[in-house]
C-alpha positions as a Markdown table, in Angstrom:
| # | Residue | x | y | z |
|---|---|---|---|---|
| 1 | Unk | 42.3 | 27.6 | -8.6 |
| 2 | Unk | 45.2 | 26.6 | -6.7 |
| 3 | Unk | 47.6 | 23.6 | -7.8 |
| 4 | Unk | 45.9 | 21.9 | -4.4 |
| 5 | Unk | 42.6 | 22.2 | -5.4 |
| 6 | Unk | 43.4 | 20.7 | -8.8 |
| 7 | Unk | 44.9 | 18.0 | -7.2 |
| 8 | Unk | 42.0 | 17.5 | -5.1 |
| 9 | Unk | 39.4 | 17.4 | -8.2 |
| 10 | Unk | 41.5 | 15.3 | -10.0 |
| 11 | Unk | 41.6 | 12.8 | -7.1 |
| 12 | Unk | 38.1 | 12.8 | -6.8 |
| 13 | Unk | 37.0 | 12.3 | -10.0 |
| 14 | Unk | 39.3 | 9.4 | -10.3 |
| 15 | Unk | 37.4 | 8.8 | -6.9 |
| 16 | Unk | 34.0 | 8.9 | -8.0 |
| 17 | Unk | 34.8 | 6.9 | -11.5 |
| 18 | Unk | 35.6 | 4.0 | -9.6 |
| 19 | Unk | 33.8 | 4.7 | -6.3 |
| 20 | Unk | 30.1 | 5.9 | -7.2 |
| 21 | Unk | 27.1 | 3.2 | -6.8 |
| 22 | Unk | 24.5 | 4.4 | -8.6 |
| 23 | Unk | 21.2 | 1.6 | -8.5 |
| 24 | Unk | 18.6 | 2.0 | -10.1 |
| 25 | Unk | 15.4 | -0.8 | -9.7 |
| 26 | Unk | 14.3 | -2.9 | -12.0 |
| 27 | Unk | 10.7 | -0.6 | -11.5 |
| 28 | Unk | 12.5 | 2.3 | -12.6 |
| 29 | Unk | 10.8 | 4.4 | -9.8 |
| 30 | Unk | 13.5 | 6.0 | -8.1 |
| 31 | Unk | 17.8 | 6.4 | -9.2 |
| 32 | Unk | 20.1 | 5.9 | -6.0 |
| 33 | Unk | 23.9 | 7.0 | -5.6 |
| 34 | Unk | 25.9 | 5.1 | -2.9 |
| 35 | Unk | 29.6 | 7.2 | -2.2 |
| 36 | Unk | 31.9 | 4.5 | -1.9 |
| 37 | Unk | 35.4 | 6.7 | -1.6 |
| 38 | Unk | 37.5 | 7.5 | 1.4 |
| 39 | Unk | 35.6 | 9.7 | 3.9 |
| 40 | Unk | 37.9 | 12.6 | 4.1 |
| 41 | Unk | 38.1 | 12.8 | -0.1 |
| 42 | Unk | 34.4 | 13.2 | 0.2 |
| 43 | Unk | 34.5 | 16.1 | 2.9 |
| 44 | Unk | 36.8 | 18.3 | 1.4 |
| 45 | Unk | 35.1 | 17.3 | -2.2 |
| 46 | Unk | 33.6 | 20.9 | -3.7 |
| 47 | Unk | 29.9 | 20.5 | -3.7 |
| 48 | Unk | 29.1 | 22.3 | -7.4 |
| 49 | Unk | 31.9 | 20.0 | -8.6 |
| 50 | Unk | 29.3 | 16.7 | -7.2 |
| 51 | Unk | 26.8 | 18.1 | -8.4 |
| 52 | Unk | 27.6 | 18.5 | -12.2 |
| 53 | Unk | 29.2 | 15.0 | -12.0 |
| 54 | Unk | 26.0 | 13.5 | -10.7 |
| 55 | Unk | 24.0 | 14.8 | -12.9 |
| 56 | Unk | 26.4 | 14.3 | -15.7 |
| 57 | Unk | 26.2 | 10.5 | -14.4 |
| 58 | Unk | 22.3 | 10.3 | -14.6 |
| 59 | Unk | 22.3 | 11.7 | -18.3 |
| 60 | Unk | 24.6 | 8.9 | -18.8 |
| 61 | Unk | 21.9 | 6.5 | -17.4 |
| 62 | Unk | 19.2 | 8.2 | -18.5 |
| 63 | Unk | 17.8 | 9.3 | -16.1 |
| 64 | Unk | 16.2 | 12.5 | -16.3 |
| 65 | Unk | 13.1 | 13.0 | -14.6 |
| 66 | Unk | 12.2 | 13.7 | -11.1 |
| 67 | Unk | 16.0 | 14.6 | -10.2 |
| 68 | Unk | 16.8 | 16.1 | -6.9 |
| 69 | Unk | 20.2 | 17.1 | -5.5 |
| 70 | Unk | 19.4 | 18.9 | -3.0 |
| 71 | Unk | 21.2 | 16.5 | -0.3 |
| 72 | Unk | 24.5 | 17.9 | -1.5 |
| 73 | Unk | 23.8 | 20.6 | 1.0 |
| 74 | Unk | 23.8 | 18.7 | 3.8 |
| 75 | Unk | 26.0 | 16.3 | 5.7 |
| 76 | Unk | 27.4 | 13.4 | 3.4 |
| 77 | Unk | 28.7 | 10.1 | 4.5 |
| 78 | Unk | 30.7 | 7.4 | 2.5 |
| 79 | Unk | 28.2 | 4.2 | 2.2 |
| 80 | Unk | 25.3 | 5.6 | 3.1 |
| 81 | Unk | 22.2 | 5.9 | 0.0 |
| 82 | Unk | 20.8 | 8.8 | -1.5 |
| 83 | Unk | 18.2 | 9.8 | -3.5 |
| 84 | Unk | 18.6 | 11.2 | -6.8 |
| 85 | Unk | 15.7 | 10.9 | -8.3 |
| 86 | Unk | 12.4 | 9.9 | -7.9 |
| 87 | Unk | 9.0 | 8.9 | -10.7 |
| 88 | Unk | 6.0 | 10.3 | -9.9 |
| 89 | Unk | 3.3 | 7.4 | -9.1 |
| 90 | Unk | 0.4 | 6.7 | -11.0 |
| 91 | Unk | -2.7 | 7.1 | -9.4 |
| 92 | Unk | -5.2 | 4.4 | -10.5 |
| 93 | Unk | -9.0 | 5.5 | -10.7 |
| 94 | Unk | -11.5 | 4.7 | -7.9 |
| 95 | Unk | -14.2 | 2.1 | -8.7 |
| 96 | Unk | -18.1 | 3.6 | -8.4 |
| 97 | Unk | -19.2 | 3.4 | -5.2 |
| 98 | Unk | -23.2 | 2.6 | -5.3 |
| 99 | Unk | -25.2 | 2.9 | -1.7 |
| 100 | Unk | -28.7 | 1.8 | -1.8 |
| 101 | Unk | -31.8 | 1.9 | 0.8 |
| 102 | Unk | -31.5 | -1.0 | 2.6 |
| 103 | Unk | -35.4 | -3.1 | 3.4 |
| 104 | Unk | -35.6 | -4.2 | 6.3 |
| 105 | Unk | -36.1 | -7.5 | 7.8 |
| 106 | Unk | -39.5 | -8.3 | 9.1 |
| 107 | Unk | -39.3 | -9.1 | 12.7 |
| 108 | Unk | -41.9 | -8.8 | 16.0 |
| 109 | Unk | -41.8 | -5.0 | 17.4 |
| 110 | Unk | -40.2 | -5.0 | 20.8 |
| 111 | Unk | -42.2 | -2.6 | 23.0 |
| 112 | Unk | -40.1 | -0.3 | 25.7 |
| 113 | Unk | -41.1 | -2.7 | 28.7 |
| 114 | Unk | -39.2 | -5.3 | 27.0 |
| 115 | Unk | -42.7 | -7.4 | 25.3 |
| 116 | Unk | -42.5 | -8.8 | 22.3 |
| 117 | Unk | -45.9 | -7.4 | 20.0 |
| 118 | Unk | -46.4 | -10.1 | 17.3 |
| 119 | Unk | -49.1 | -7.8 | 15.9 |
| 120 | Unk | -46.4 | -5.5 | 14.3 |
| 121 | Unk | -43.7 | -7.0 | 12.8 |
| 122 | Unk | -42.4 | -3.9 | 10.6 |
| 123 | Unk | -43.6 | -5.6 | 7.3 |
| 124 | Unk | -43.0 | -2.6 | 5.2 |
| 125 | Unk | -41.1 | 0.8 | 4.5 |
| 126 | Unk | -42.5 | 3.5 | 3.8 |
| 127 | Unk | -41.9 | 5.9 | 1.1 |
| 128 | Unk | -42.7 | 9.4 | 0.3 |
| 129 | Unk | -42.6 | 11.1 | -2.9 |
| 130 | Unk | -38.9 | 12.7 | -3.1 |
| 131 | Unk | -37.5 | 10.0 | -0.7 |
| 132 | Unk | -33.5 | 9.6 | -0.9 |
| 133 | Unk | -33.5 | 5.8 | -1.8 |
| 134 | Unk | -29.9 | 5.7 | -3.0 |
| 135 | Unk | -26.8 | 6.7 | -4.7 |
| 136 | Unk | -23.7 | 5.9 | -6.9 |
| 137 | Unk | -20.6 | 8.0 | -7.0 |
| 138 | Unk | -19.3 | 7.5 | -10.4 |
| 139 | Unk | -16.0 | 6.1 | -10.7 |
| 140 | Unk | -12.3 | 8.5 | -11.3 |
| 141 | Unk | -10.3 | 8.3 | -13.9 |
| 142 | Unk | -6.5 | 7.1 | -13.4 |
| 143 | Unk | -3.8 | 10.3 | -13.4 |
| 144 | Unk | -0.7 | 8.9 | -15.3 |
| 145 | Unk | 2.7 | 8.6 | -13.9 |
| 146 | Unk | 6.3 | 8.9 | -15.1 |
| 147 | Unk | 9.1 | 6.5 | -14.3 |
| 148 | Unk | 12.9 | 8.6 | -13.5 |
| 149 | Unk | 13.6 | 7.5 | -17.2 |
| 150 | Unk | 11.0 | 9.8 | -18.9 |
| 151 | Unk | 8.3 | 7.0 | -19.8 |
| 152 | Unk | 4.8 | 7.1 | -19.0 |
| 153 | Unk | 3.4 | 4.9 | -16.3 |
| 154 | Unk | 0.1 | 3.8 | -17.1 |
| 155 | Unk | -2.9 | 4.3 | -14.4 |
| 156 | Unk | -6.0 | 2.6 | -15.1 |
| 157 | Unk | -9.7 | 3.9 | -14.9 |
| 158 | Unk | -11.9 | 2.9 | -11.9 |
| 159 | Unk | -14.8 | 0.4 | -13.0 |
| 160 | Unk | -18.6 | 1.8 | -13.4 |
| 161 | Unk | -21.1 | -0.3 | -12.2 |
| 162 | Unk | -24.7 | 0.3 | -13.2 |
| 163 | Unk | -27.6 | 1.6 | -10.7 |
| 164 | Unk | -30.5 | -1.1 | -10.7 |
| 165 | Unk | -33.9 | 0.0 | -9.7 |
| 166 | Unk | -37.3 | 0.3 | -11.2 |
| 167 | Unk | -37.8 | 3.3 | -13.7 |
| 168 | Unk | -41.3 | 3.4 | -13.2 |
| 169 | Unk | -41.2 | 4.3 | -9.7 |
| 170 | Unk | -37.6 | 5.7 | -8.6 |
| 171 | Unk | -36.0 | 8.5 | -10.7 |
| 172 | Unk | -32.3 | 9.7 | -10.7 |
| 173 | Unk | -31.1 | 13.0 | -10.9 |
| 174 | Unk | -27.3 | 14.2 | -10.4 |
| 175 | Unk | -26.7 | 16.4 | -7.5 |
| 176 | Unk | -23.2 | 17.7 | -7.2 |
| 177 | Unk | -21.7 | 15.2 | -9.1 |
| 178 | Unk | -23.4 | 12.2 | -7.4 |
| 179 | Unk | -26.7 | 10.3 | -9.3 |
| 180 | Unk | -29.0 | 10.0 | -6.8 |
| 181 | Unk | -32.2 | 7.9 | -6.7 |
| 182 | Unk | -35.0 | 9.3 | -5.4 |
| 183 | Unk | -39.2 | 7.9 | -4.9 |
| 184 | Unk | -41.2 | 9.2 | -7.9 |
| 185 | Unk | -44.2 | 8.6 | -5.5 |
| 186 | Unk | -45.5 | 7.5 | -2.1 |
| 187 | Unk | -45.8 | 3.5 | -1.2 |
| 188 | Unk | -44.1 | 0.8 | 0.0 |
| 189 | Unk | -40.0 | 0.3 | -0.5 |
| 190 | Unk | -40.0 | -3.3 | -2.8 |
| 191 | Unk | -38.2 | -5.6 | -4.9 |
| 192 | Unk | -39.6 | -5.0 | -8.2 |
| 193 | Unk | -38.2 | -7.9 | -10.3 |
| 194 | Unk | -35.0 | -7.6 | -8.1 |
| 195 | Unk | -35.0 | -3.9 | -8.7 |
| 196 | Unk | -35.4 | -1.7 | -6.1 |
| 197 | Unk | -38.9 | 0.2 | -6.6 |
| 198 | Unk | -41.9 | 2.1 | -4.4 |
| 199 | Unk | -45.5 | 0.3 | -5.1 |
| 200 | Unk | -48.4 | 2.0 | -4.6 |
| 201 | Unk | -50.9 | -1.0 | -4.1 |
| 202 | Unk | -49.9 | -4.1 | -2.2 |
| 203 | Unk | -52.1 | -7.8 | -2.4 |
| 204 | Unk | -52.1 | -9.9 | 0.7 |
| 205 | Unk | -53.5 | -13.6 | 0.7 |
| 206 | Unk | -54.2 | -12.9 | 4.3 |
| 207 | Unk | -53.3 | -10.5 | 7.1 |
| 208 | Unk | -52.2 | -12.7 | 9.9 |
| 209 | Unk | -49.2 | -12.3 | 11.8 |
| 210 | Unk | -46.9 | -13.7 | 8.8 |
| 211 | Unk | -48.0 | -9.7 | 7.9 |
| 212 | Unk | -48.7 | -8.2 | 11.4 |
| 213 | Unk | -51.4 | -5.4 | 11.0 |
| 214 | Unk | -50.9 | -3.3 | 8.2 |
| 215 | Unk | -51.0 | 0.4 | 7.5 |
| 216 | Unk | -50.1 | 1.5 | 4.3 |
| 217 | Unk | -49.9 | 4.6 | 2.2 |
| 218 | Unk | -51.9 | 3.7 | -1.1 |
| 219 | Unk | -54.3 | 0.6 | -1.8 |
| 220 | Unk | -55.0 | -2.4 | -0.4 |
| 221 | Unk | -56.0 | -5.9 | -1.8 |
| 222 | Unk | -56.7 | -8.9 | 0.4 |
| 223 | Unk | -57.7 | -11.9 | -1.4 |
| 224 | Unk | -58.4 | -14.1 | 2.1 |
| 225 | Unk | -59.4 | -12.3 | 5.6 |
| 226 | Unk | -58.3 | -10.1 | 8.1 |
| 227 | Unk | -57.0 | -12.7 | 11.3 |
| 228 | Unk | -59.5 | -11.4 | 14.6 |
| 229 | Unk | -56.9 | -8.6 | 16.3 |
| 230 | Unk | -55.0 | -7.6 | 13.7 |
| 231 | Unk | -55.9 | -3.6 | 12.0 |
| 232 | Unk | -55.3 | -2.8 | 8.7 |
| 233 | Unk | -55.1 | 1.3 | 7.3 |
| 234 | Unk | -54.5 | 2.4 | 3.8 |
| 235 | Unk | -55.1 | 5.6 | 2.4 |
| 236 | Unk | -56.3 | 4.2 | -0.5 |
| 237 | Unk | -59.0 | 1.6 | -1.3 |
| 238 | Unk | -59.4 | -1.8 | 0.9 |
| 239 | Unk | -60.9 | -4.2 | -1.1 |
| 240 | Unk | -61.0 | -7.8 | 1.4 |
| 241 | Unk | -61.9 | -10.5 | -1.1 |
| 242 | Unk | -62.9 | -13.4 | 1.3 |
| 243 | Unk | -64.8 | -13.4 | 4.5 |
């Protein structure tokens, strides 16, 4: 090495010792070097020589993972940040997602020309045996991070939430990774006790248009009369209790 370049690393480390920011947050997720020398030291600086002292300067500060020099092989200006190092971020789990069959409202059917039919008014859903009725996709668990110091960044696990329907009627099965609800028979979609269920006999006090006519897949009970107009069909029994 000639008696120039020795002169030149010598004034450069004396350069750096007093000149080199280094910042590292208070979140510990990334280390930071700021070259605060005279321009024309730090272009004629010898890149392998930065590099050792960098690093040497991160032991010093401990920091140790995530580094990355790889900037000392491009263009480098005095004042300007750089990157030394970098944490890998936590990932926190997702919460389950739960999707369930939605009933609908009872409203009037509205006929193509516009009409309003107050006959049918949608009351029920039906159901067949098998029917998707809903799903949960269970929650993921959290993937741990590190900080540029070494330590372990804590993710957390996503949240379960439990799938609420009626055991006597709907069943759940897992189907590539997802629990899925299905009908255990044919009926009418319900609110079992607030749990979603399929019933395969419905009671009506009377079928008026608070029902609009009816037509049902299972039995039938209706402890009052059928309003003149309205139709009722079940394939099951009809038993009409009043007149």
């Amino acid at each position: 090495m000639s008696e120039n370049s020795n002169t030149i690393s010598k004034e450069l480390s004396d350069a750096l010792d007093k000149g080199l920011r280094i910042i590292i947050p208070d979140d510990e997720l990334s280390a930071i070097i700021i070259f605060q020398i005279p321009h024309d030291l730090l272009q004629q600086a010898d890149r392998e020589h930065l590099r050792k002292y960098i690093l040497l300067k991160m032991r010093q500060h401990r920091v140790s993972y995530g580094l990355d020099v790889s900037f000392l092989e491009g263009k480098l200006d005095t004042d300007n940040p750089y990157v030394v190092a970098t944490a890998k971020i936590p990932i926190h789990g997702k919460d389950a997602e739960i999707t369930m069959f939605e009933i609908p409202e009872a409203n009037p059917e509205v006929q193509q020309d516009g009409s309003t039919n107050f006959y049918n008014i949608n009351l029920m859903q039906s159901i067949q045996e098998g029917d998707w009725l809903g799903e949960k996709k269970p929650p993921t668990l959290g993937i741990a991070g590190v900080n540029v110091r070494g330590k372990i960044i804590n993710a957390t696990d996503g949240i379960d939430a439990p799938l609420v329907y009626d055991k006597d009627s709907v069943t759940e099965e897992e189907e590539n990774g997802i629990v899925v609800l299905r009908a255990m028979r044919s009926g009418m979609l319900q609110e079992i006790n607030g749990r979603l269920g399929v019933v395969s006999h419905l009671e009506f006090e009377n079928i008026d248009f608070s029902t609009g006519n009816i037509d049902f897949d299972g039995s039938l009970t209706i402890r009052g009369t059928i309003m003149d107009g309205f139709t009722v069909r079940a394939t099951g029994d009809i038993s009409v209790l009043g007149e």
